[in-house]
C-alpha positions in Angstrom: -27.1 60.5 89.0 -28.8 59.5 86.2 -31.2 56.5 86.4 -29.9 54.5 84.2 -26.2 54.8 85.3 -26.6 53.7 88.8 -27.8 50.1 88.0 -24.6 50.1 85.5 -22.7 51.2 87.8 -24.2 48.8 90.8 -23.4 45.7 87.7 -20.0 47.2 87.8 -19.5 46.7 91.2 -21.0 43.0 91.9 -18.2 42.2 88.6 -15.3 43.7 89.8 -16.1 41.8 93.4 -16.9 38.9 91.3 -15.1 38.1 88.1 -15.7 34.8 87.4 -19.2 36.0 87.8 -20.3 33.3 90.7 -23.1 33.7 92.6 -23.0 36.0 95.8 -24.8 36.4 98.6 -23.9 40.3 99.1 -26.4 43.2 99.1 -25.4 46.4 97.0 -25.0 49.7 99.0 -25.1 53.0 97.9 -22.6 54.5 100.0 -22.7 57.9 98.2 -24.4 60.0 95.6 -23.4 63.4 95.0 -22.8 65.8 92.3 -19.5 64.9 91.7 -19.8 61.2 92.2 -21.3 58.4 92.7 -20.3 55.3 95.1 -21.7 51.6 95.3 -20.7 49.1 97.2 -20.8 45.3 96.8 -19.0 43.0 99.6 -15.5 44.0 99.8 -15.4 45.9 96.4 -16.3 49.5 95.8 -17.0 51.1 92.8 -17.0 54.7 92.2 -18.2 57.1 89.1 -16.6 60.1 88.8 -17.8 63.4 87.7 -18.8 63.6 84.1 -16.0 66.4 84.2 -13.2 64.2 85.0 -10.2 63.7 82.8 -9.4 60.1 82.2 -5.7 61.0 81.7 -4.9 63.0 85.0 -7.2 60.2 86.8 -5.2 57.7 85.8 -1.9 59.5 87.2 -3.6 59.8 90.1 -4.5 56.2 90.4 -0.7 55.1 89.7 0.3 57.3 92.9 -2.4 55.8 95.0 -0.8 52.0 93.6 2.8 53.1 93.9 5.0 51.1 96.8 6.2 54.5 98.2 2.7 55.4 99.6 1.6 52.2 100.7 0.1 52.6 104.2 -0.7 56.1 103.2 -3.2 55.6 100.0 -5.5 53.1 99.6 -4.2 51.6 96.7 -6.7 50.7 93.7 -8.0 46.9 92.7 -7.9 48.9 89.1 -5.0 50.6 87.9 -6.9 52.5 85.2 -11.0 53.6 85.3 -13.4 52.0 82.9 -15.4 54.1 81.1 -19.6 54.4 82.0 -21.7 56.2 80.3 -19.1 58.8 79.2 -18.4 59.0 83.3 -14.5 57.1 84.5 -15.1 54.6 87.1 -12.2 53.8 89.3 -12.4 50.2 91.9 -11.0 50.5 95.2 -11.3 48.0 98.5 -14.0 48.7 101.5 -12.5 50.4 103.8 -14.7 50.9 107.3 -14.7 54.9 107.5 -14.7 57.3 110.6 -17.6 56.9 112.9 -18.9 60.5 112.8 -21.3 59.6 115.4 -18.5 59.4 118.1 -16.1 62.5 117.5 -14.2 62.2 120.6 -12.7 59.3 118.9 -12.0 61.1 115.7 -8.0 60.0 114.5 -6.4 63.8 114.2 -3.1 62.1 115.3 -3.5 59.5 112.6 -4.5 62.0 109.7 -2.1 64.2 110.8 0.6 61.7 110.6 -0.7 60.5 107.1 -0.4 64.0 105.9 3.0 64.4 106.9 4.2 61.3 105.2 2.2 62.4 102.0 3.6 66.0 102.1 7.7 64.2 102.3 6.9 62.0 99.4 8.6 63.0 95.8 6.4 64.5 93.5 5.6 62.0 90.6 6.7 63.6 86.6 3.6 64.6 85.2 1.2 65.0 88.5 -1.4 67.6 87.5 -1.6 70.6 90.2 -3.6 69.5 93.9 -7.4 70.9 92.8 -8.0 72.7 96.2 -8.9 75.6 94.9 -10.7 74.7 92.0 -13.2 72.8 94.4 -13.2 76.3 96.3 -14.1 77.9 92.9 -16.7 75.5 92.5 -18.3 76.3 95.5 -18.9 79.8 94.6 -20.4 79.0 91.2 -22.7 76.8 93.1 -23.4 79.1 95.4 -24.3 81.8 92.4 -26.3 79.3 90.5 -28.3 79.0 93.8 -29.7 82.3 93.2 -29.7 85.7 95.6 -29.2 84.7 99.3 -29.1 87.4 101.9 -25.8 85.2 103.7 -24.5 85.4 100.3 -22.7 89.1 100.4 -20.3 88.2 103.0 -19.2 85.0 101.3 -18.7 87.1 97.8 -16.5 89.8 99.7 -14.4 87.5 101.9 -13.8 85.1 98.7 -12.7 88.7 96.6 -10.0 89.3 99.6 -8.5 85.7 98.9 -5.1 85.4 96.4 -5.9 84.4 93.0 -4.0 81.6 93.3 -6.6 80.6 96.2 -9.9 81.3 94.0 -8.0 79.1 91.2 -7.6 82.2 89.0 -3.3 82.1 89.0 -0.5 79.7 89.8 -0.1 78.6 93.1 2.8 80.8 94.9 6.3 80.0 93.9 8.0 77.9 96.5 8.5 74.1 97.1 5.9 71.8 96.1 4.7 68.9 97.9 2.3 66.0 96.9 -0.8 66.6 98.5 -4.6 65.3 98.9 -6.3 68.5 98.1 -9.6 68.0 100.2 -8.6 66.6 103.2 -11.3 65.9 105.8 -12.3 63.2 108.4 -14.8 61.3 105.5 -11.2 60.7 103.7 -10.1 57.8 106.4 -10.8 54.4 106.4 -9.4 51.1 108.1 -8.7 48.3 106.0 -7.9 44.7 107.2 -5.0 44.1 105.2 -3.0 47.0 106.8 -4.0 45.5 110.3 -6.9 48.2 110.7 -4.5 51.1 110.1 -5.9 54.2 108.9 -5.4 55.0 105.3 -6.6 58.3 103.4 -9.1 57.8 100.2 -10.0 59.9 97.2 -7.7 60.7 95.1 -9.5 63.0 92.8 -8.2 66.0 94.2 -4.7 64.4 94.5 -1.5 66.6 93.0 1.3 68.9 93.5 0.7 71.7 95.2 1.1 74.1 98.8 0.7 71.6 101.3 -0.8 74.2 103.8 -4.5 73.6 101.9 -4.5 70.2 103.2 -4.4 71.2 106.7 -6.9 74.4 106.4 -9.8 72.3 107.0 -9.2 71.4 110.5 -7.8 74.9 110.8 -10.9 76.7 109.7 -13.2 75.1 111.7 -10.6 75.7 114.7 -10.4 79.5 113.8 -14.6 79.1 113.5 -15.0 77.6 116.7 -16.5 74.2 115.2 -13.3 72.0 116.3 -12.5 72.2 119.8 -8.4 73.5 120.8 -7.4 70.3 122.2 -8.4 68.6 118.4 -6.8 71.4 116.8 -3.6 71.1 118.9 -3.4 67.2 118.9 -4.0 67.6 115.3 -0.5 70.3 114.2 1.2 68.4 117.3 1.1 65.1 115.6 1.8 66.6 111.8 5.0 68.4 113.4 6.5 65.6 115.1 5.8 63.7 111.8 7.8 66.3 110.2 5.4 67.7 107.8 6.9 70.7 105.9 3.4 72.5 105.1 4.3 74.8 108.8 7.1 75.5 110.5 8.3 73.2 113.3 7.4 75.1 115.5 6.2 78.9 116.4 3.2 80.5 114.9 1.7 78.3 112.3 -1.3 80.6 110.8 1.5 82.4 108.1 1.2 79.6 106.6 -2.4 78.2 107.3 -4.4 81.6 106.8 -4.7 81.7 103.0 -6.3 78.7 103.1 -7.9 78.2 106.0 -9.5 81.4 104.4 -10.0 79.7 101.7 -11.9 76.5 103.4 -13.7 78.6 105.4 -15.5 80.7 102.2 -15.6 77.2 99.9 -17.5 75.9 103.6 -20.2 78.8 103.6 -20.7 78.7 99.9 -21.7 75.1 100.2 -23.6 75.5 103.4 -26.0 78.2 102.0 -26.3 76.6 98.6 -27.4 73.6 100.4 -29.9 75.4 102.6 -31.6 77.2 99.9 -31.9 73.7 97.4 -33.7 72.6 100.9 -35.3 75.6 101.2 -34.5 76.0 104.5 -32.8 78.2 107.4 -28.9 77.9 107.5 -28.5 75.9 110.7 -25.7 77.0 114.0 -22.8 75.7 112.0 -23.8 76.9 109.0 -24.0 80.2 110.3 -20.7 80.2 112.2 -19.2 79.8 109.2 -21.1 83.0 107.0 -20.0 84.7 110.1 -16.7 83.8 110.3 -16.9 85.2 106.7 -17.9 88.5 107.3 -15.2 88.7 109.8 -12.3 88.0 107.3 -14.1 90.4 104.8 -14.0 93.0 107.4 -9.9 92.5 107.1 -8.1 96.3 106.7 -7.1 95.8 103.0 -3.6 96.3 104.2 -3.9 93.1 106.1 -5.4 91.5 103.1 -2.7 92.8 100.5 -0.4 91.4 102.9 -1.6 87.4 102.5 -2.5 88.2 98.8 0.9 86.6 97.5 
């Protein structure tokens, strides 16, 4: 972020927490700053700036989803219902919400995220909801990995990512089929607890929000299953609790990977992309997981192309 955007957007923060503009005792927080956003915090009120990217319009349909009665206890609804603009960048106010401790996994909620899913998946589908942006953020990945420069852990990405669908490199419709509202980059970082639901989980960040195959947002958990990162018992407490919740992105019950192994495909690729464009900004070796995940690559490139030709629709 630019350095004359974070103050602004810090000033944006202390406001919304403080309207009247009284005097506070609170310390700021930067509680993120990434390429495609920027978060500060200031006592119970967060403020976020989005990419520069962002369209104000399909934001703001997103934001009227997270506010609408029929998600609440789902979505963390907005203290906005429209973003502000900064700088030429939308910023969006939400409540602090205390976020997954990723310090002790064995307490991570699968149940609860799976759960939250499932009642996000059964929701109608607003008029007007731009498309779930899954696999534009997968796309994104492998322009960020190619702007990284040549990587020898690159090829296997590049070939697995060529054996996907279009529709799953965000080069073609999604499949025909029912559409369900989903999150579009579900992952442990999207839960927090806030007070005023009695410290139930809720799921956050809604950028990615929109109709869409409801499988993607269950191919995180899925990929790092099939990659050996997330142990079975997760995985299984994980589609258990989605499937009791009635979740339509698998079948009740039987085989679920039809449905899961585009995307989990997907995930896995958008994952190593990231991981060795990361590495080599660092300059650094890819690390155990980060190499799990090239591998896991060069495993699903090594697919017969019968096998692929039969998961490319």
């Amino acid at each position: 972020m630019t350095a004359d955007v974070l103050p602004a957007l810090t000033a944006q923060a202390r406001g919304a927490a403080h309207p009247a503009g009284a005097a506070c005792a609170h310390d700021d927080a930067v509680l993120a700053d990434r390429r495609d956003g920027t978060v500060v915090r200031h006592g119970d009120t967060v403020a976020k700036a989005h990419d520069p990217g962002t369209d104000h319009r399909e934001l703001s349909r997103r934001l009227a989803v997270a506010a609408h009665p029929a998600l609440s206890g789902v979505l963390l609804p907005p203290l906005r219902p429209a973003p502000v603009d900064l700088h030429g960048r939308p910023v969006t106010f939400w409540p602090y919400g205390t976020p997954v401790d990723p310090e002790t996994p064995e307490a991570a909620p699968w149940e609860a995220a799976a759960a939250l899913l499932a009642r996000l998946h059964r929701a109608p589908v607003p008029d007007g909801l731009p498309a779930m942006r899954g696999p534009v953020k997968a796309a994104r990945a492998i322009a960020r990995l190619g702007a990284a420069g040549p990587h020898p852990a690159a090829a296997p990405v590049l070939r697995a990512w060529a054996g996907l669908p279009p529709w799953a490199r965000a080069e073609a419709p999604m499949p025909d089929g029912p559409r369900a509202l989903c999150h579009g980059d579900l992952h442990l970082g999207q839960l927090v607890r806030h007070p005023e639901t009695t410290g139930r989980w809720l799921l956050i960040d809604v950028d990615d929000l929109g109709h869409g195959v409801p499988a993607w947002d269950l191919a995180r958990p899925a990929a790092w299953y099939a990659c050996g990162l997330l142990p079975p018992e997760a995985w299984h407490r994980f589609l258990s609790a989605y499937r009791q919740a009635d979740g339509p992105a698998v079948p009740a019950d039987g085989d679920p990977w039809p449905a899961l192994d585009v995307p989990a495909r997907a995930l896995t690729v958008q994952t190593a992309a990231l991981a060795i464009a990361k590495s080599a900004a660092a300059q650094r070796p890819l690390d155990e997981v980060e190499l799990a995940v090239v591998d896991a690559c060069d495993r699903m490139a090594a697919l017969p192309p019968e096998l692929t030709r039969a998961h490319a629709k």
